[in-house]
TIVOLO-557043 format. One record per residue (C-alpha): x, y, z; residue number from 1. Coordinates in steps of 0.2 Angstrom, whole numbers, padded with zeros to 4 digits. Layout:
BEGIN
<X:X	Y:Y	Z:Z	pos:NUM>
...
//
This chain:
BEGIN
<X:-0030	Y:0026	Z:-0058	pos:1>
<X:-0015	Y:0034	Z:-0056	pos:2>
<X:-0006	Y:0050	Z:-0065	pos:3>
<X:0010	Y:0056	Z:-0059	pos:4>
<X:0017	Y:0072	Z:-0068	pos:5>
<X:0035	Y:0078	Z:-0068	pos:6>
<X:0034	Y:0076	Z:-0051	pos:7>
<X:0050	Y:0081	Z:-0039	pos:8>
<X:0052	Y:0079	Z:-0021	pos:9>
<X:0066	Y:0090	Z:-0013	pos:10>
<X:0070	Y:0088	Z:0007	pos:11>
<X:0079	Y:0102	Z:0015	pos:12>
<X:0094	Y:0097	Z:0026	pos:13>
<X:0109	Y:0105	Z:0035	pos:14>
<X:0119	Y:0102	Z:0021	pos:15>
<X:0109	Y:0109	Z:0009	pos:16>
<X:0092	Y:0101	Z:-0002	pos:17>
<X:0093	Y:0085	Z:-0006	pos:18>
<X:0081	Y:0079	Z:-0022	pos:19>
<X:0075	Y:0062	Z:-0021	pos:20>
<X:0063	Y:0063	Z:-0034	pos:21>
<X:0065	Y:0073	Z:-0051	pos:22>
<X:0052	Y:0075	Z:-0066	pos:23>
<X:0045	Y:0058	Z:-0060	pos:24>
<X:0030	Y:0052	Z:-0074	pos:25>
<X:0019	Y:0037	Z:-0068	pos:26>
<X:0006	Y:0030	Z:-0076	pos:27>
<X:-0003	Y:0015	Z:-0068	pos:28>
<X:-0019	Y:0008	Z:-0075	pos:29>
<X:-0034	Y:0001	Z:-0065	pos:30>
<X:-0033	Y:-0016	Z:-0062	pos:31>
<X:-0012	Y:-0014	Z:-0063	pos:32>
<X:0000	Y:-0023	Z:-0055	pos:33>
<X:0021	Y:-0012	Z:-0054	pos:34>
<X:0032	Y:-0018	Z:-0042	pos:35>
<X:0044	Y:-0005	Z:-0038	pos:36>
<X:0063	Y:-0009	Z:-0033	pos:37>
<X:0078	Y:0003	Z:-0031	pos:38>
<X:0092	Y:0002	Z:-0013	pos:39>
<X:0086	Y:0009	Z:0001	pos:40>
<X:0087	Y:0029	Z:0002	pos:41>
<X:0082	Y:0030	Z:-0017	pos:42>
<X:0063	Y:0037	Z:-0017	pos:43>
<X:0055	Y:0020	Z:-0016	pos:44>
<X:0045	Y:0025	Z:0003	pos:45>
<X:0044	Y:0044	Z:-0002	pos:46>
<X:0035	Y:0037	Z:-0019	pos:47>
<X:0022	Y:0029	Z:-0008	pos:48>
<X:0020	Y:0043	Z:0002	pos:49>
<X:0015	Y:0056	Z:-0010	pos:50>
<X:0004	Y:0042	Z:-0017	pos:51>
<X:-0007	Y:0039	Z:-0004	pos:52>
<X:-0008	Y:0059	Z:0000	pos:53>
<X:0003	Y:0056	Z:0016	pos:54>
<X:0015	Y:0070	Z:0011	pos:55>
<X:0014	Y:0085	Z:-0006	pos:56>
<X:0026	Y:0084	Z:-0019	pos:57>
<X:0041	Y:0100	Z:-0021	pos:58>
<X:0032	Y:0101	Z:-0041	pos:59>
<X:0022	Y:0091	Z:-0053	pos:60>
<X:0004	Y:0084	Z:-0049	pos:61>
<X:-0001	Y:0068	Z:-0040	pos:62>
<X:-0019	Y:0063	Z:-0047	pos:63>
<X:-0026	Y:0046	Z:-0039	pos:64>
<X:-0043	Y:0040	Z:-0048	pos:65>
<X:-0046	Y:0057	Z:-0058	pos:66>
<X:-0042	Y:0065	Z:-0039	pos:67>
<X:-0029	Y:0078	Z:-0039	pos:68>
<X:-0022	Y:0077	Z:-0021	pos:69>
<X:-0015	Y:0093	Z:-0020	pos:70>
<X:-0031	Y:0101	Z:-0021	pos:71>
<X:-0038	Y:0091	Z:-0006	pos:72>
<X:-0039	Y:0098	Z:0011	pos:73>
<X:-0031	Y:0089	Z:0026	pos:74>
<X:-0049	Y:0082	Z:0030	pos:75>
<X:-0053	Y:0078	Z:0012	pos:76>
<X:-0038	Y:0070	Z:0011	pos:77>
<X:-0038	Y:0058	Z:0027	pos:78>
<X:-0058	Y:0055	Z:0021	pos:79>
<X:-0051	Y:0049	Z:0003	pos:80>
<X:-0036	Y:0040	Z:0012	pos:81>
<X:-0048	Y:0030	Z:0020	pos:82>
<X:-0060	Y:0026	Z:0005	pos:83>
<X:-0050	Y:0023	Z:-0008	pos:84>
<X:-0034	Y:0017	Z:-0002	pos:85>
<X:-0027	Y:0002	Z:0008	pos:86>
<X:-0010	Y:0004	Z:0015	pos:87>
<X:0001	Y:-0009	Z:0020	pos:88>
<X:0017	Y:-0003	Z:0030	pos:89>
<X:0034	Y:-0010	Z:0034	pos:90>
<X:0029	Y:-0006	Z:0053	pos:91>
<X:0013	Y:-0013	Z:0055	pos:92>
<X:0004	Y:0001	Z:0066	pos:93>
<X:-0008	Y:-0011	Z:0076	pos:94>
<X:-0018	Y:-0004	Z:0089	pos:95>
<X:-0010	Y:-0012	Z:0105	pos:96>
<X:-0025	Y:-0011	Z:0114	pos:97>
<X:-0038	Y:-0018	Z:0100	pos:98>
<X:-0041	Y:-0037	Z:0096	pos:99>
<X:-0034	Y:-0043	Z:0078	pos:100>
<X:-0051	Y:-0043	Z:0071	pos:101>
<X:-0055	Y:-0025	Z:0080	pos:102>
<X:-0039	Y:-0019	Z:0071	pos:103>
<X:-0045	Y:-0026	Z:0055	pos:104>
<X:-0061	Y:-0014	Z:0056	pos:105>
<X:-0051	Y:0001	Z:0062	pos:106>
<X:-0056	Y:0011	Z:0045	pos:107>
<X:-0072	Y:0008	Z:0049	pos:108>
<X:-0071	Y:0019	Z:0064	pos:109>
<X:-0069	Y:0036	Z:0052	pos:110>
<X:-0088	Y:0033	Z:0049	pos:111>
<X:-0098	Y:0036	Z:0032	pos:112>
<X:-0100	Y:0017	Z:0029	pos:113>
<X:-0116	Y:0015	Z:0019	pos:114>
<X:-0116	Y:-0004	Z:0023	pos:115>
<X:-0121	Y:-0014	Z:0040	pos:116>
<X:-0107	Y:-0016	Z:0055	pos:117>
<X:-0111	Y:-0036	Z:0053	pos:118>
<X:-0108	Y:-0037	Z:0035	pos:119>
<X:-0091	Y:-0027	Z:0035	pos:120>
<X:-0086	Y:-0040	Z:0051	pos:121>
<X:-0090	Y:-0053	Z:0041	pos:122>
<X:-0078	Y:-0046	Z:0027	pos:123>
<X:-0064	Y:-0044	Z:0042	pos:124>
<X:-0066	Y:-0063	Z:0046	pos:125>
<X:-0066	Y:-0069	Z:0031	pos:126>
<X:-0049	Y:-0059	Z:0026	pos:127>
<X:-0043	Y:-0066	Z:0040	pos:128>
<X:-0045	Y:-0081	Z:0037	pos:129>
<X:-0037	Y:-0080	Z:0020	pos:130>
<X:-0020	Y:-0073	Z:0030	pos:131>
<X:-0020	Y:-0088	Z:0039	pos:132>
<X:-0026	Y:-0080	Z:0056	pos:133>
<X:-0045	Y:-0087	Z:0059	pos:134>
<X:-0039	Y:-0094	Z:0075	pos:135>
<X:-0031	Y:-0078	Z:0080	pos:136>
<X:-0048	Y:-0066	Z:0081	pos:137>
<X:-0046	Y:-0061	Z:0099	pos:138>
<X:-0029	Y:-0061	Z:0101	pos:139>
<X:-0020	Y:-0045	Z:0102	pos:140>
<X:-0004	Y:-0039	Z:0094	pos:141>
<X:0008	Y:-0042	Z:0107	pos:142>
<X:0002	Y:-0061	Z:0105	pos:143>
<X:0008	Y:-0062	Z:0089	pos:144>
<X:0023	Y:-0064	Z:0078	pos:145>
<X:0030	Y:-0052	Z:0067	pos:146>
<X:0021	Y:-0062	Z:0051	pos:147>
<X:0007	Y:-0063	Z:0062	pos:148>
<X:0006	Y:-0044	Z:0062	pos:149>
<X:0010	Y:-0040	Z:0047	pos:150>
<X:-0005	Y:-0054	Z:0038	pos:151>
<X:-0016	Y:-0044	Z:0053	pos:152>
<X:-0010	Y:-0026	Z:0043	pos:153>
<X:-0014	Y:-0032	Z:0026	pos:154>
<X:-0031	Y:-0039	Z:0030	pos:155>
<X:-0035	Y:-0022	Z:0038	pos:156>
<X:-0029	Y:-0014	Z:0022	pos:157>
<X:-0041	Y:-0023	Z:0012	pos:158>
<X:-0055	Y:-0019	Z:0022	pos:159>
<X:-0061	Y:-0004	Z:0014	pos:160>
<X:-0060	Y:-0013	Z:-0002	pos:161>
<X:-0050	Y:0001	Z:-0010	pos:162>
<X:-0048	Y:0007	Z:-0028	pos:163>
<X:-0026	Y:0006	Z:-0025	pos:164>
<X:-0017	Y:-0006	Z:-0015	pos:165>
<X:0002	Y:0002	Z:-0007	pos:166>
<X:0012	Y:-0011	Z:-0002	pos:167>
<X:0028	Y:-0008	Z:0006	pos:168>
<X:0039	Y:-0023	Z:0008	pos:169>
<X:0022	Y:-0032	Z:0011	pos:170>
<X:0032	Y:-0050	Z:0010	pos:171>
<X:0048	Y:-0044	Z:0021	pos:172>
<X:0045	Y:-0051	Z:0040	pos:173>
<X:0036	Y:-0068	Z:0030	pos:174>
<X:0044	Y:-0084	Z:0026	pos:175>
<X:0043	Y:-0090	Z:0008	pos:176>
<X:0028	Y:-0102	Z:0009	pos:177>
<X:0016	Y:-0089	Z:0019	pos:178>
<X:0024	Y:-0073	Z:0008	pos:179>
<X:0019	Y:-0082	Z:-0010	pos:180>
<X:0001	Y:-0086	Z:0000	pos:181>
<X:0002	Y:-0066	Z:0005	pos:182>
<X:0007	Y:-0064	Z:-0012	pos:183>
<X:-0008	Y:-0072	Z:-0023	pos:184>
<X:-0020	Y:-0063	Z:-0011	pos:185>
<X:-0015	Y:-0046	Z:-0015	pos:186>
<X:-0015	Y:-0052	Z:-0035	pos:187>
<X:-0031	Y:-0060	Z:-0034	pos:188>
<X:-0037	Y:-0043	Z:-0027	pos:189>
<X:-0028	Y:-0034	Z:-0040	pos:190>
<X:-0038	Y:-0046	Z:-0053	pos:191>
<X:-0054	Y:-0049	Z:-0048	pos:192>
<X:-0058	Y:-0029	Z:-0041	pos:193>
<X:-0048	Y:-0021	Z:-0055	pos:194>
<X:-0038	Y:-0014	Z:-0040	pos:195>
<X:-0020	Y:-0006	Z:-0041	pos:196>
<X:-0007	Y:-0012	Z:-0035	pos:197>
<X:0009	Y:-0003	Z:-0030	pos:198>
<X:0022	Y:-0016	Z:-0021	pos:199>
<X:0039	Y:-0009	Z:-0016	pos:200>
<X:0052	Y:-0025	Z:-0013	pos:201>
<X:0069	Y:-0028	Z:-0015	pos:202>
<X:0062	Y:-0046	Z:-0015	pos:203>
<X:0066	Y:-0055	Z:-0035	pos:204>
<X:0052	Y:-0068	Z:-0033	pos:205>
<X:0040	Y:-0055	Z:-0027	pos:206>
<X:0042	Y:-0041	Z:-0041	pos:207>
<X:0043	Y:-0053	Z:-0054	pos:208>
<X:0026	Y:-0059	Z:-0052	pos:209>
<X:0020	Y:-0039	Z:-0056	pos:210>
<X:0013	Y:-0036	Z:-0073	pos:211>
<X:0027	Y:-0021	Z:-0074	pos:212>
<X:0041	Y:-0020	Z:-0065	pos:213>
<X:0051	Y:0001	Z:-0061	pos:214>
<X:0069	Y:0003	Z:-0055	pos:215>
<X:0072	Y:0017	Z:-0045	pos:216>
<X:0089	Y:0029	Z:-0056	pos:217>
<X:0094	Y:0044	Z:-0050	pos:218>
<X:0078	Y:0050	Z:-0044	pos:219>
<X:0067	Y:0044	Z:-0059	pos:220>
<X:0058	Y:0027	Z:-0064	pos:221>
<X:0065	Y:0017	Z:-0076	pos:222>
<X:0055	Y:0002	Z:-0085	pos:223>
<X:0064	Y:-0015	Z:-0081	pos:224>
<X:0062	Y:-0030	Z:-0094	pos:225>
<X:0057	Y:-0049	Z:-0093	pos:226>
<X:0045	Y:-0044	Z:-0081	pos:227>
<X:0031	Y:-0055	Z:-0079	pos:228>
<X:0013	Y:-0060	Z:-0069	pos:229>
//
């Protein structure tokens, strides 16, 4: 599913370029579950980005479910953002002027859906009612708490039901109870779609519970043992 290839990421600055990827290899299997950790500043939200075609990498390839996304044009590339990925971002992007539940069918709005409005709203509620928010369908985001937000964000990323799941600190805002509910939804979606899931945490309790587990060195991915489902 996905196929990173000496990959290198270089930003230019005043002081001169600043690598914060070098010769990156990853390799994650359909149905995989990698948790991703490392301080902040050490690739982990640039990593994300050059997965979910948001930016290009300096060198290297990036290939997403046999998709090479350096060979995509912009549109292509929004088009296979919105088919095959769900993104779940540390800021939580809600439409301020959209309901919860019209949030949660915002992909939809790209068009090219081959199935009917009422059974992809019916998909909405019923994500939403795994988030805990069934009684919040018409409320808008300025009416909810930051968890409230951010279980709204990761029902709209599952929408689309997409091939690869990008998670970034999907758990941070939450309190332990709702985050290891948050948790087991994403896994049971990682298992029962054959999706991939790509979490970046710096929480223990959330990483451990990945099939593999990556710690960001000096710009590369390095395995971590005792990781476990």
């Amino acid at each position: 599913m996905i196929d990173l290839a000496r990959v290198s990421k270089i930003y230019e600055s005043p002081a001169g370029p600043i690598t914060v990827l070098r010769d990156l290899d990853l390799h994650v299997a359909a149905g995989e579950s990698v948790a991703v950790v490392g301080p902040s500043g050490s690739g982990k939200t640039t990593l994300l980005n050059l997965l979910g075609a948001l930016d290009q990498p300096t060198a290297g390839t990036v290939t997403i479910d046999g998709q090479a996304l350096g060979a995509l044009a912009p549109a292509a590339a929004a088009r296979f953002r919105n088919r095959s990925i769900g993104f779940i971002f540390q800021l939580h992007y809600l439409l301020p002027q959209c309901t919860v539940l019209e949030n949660v069918l915002v992909p939809r709005l790209a068009g090219g859906w081959d199935e009917p409005v009422a059974t992809t709203r019916a998909r909405a509620e019923a994500l939403l009612e795994q988030v805990g928010l069934r009684d919040r369908l018409t409320h808008l985001p300025w009416q909810l708490s930051g968890g409230e937000q951010l279980r709204a964000a990761i029902a709209r990323a599952l929408i689309n039901q997409p091939k690869l799941i990008l998670a970034d600190e999907p758990t941070g805002s939450l309190d332990p109870a709702t985050g290891e509910r948050i948790a087991d939804l994403l896994l049971r979606t990682n298992a029962a779609a054959r999706v991939a899931l790509v979490v970046v945490t710096h929480n223990p309790a959330l990483a451990a519970r990945m099939a593999t587990t990556y710690q960001f060195e000096h710009g590369r991915l390095v395995p971590q043992r005792g990781t476990s489902r």
